[in-house]
C-alpha positions in Angstrom: -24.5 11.2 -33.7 -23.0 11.6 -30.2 -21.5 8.3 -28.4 -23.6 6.5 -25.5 -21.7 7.4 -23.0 -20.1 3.8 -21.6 -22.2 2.5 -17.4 -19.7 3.5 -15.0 -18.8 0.2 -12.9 -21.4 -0.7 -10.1 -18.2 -2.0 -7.8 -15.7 0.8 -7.4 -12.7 -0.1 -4.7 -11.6 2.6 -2.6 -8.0 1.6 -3.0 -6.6 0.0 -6.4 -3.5 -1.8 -7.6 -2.2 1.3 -8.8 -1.4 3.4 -6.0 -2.0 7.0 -5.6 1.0 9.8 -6.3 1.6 11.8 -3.2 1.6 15.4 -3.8 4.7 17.3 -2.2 4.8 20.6 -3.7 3.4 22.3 -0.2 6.6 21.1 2.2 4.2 23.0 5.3 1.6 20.3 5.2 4.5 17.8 6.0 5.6 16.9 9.7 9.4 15.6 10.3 9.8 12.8 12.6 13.0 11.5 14.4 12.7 7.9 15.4 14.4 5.5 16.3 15.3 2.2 14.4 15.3 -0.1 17.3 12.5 -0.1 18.7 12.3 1.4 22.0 16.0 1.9 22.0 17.7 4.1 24.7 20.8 6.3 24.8 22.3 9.0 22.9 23.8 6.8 20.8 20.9 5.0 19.4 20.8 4.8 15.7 17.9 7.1 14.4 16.1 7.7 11.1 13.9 11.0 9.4 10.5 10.2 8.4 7.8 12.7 6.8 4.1 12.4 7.9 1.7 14.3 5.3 -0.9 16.4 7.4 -4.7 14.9 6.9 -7.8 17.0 6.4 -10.7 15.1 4.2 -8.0 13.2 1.8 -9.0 9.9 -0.1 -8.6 6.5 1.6 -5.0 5.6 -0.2 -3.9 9.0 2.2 -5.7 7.9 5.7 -4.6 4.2 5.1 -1.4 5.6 4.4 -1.6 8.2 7.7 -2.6 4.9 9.6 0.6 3.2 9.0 3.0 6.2 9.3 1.1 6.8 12.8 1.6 3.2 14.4 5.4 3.5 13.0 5.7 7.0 15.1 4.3 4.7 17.9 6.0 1.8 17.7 9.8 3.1 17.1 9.8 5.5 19.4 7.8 3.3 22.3 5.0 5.8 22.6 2.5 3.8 24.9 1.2 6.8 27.1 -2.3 8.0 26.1 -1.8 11.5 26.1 1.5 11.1 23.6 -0.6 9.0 21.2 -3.4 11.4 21.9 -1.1 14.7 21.0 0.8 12.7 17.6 -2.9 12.5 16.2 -3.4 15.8 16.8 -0.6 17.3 15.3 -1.1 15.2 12.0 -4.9 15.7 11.7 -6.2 19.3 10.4 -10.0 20.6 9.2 -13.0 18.9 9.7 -10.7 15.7 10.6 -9.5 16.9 13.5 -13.0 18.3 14.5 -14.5 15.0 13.9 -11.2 13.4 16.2 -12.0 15.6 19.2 -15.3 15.2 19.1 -15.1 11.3 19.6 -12.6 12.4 22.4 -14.8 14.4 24.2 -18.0 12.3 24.0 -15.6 9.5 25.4 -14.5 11.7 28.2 -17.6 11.6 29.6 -19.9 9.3 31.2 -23.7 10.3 32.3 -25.0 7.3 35.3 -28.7 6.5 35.3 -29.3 9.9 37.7 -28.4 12.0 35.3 -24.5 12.8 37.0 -21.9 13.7 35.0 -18.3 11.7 35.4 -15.4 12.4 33.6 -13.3 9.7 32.2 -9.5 9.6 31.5 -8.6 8.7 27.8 -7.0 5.7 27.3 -5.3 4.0 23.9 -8.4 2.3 23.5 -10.1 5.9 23.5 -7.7 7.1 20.9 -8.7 4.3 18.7 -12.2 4.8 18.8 -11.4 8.3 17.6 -9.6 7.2 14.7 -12.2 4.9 13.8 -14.4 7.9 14.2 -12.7 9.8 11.1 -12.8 7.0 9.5 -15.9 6.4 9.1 -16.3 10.1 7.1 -13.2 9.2 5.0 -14.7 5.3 3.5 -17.6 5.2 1.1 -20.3 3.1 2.2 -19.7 -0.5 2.3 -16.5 -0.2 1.7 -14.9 -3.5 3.0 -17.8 -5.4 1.1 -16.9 -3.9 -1.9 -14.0 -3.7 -2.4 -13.8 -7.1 -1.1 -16.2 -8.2 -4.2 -13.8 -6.4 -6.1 -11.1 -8.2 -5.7 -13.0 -11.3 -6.8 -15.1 -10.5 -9.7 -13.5 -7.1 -11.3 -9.3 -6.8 -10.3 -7.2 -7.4 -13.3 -4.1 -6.7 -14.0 -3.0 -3.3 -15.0 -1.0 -3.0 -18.9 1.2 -0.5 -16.8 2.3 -3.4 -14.0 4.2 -6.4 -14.1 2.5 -9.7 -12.6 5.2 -9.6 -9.8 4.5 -5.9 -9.4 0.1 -6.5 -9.7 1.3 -9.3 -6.7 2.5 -7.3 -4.3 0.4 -5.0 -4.9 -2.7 -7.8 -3.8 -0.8 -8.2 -0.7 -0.8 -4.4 0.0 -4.5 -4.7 -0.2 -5.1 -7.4 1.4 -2.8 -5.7 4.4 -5.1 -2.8 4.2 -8.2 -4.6 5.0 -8.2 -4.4 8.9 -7.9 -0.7 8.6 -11.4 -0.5 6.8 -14.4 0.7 9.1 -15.5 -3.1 10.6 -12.8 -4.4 9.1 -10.4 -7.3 11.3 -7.9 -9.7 11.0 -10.2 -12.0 9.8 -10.9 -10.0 6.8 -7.4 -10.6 5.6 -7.5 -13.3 2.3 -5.4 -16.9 3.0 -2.5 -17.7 0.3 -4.8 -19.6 -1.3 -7.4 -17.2 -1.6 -4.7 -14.4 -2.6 -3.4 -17.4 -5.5 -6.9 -17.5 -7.1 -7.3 -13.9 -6.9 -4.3 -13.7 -8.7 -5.2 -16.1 -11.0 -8.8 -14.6 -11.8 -6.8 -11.2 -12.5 -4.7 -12.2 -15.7 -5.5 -12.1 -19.3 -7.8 -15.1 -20.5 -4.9 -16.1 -22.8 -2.5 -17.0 -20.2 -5.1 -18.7 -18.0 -5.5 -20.8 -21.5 -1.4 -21.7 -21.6 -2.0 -22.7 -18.0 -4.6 -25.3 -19.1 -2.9 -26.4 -21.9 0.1 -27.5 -19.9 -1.9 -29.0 -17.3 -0.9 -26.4 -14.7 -3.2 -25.8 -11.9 -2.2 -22.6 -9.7 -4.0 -23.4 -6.8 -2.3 -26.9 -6.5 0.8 -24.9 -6.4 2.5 -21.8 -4.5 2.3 -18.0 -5.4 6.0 -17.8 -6.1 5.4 -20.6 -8.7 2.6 -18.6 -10.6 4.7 -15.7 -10.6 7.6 -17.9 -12.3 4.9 -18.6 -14.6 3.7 -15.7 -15.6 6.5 -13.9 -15.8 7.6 -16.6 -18.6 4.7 -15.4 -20.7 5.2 -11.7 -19.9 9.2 -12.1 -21.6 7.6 -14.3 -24.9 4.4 -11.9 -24.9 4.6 -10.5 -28.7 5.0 -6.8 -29.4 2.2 -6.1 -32.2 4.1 -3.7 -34.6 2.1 -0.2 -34.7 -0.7 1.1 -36.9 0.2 2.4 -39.9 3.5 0.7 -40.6 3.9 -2.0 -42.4 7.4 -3.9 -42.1 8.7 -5.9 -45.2 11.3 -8.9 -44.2 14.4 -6.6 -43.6 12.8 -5.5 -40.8 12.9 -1.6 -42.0 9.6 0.7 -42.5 8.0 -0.2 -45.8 7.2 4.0 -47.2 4.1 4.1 -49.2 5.3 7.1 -52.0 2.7 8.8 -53.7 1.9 8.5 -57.4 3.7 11.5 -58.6 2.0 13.1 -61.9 4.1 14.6 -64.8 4.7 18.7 -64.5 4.2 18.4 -68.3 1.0 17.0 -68.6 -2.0 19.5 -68.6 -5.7 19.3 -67.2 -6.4 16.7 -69.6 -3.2 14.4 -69.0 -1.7 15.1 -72.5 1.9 15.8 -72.9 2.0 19.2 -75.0 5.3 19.0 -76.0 4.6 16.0 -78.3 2.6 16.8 -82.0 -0.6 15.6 -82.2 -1.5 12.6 -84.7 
């Protein structure tokens, strides 16, 4: 009989705690940048640093969130304000369908048609440029995806086996970051401390939420670096369940289950035919 195959989950976030491997086995889909680590620095002698920008074309939302941020960096260090440099860096990271979507919000914003029908162009501005982003973002999100995975990170997040509760908390606050960067998404999206501290608490194994109650501790009442002190306390007294098939005898060595060996003498009826019969 063939297994029910298990509901896939209603709420699926478009970015997790475990973040998503970048691939760089093709080095020409990568863009070197020089900038600068003081901001807007000038002078042959300011101090400067390499950064690689992986080129975009239909990628998953852990890639364009990540694009975003490597973007305002390019921006920021190297005091790019003027519309057409911000204009030219998207360009030359965007590829495919992307960059068709991109230049087609450019050009439609170009462009503005008066109530007599006449034709004015317009010159891009940043404000422009981010419209256009928010343009390719739109193809890149699922739908609702700032509602979900906003859900998600009340009702469904829990901490990964693979990450340590210091590790699943920063990697809340990388989320919680990210949320601006969503389609409608703003600042006022972001989750306070205390929000981010129930999250956090809502996320661990119902044993440890148990120890909490039996010491009387309340993580709300307290701050996030004093749940992670706490947790990390049961994470180093967790115990290791010993695994299947062994079973370990008080020296602490593999107990070996030998097999009932039967007698090379003894025939097909389990009579020894070197001894006389009676």
């Amino acid at each position: 009989m063939e297994p029910i195959p298990r509901k896939p989950a209603f709420l699926t976030p478009s970015l997790t705690l475990v973040e998503e491997v970048p691939d760089d086995l093709h080095a020409t889909e990568r863009i070197s940048y020089l900038l600068k680590q003081r901001a807007g620095a000038t002078g042959s002698t300011a101090t400067t640093y390499k950064m690689y920008v992986h080129r975009f074309c239909e990628g998953t939302v852990q890639q364009w969130i990540t694009l975003r941020k490597n973007v305002e960096e390019i921006w920021t260090q190297n005091a790019i304000t003027a519309p057409g440099d911000r204009l030219a860096t998207v360009r030359a990271i965007l590829r495919g369908e992307s960059l068709t979507c991109f230049n087609a919000s450019i050009e439609e914003q170009q462009s503005s048609t008066d109530d007599v029908g006449v034709v004015t162009r317009v010159t891009t501005t940043n404000e422009s440029i981010l419209a256009g982003i928010l343009a390719v973002a739109e193809t890149v999100f699922p739908h609702r995806a700032l509602a979900h995975q906003k859900i998600w990170m009340r009702r469904g997040m829990k901490k990964p086996k693979e990450l340590s509760f210091r590790k699943t908390a920063a990697a809340v606050g990388r989320i919680n970051s990210c949320l601006p960067m969503f389609p409608t998404g703003t600042v006022a999206d972001i989750f306070s401390e205390t929000d981010i501290i129930e999250l956090l608490e809502w996320c661990i194994p119902q044993p440890w939420r148990k120890t909490f109650d039996l010491k009387g501790y309340i993580p709300t009442n307290h701050s996030k670096a004093r749940l992670i002190t706490e947790c990390e306390i049961l994470e180093r007294n967790d115990d290791q369940k010993p695994s299947k098939g062994l079973t370990v005898n008080m020296r602490g060595k593999d107990k070996v289950h030998k097999k009932t060996q039967v007698s090379k003498y003894k025939n097909s009826n389990g009579t020894n035919p070197s001894k006389g019969k009676l």
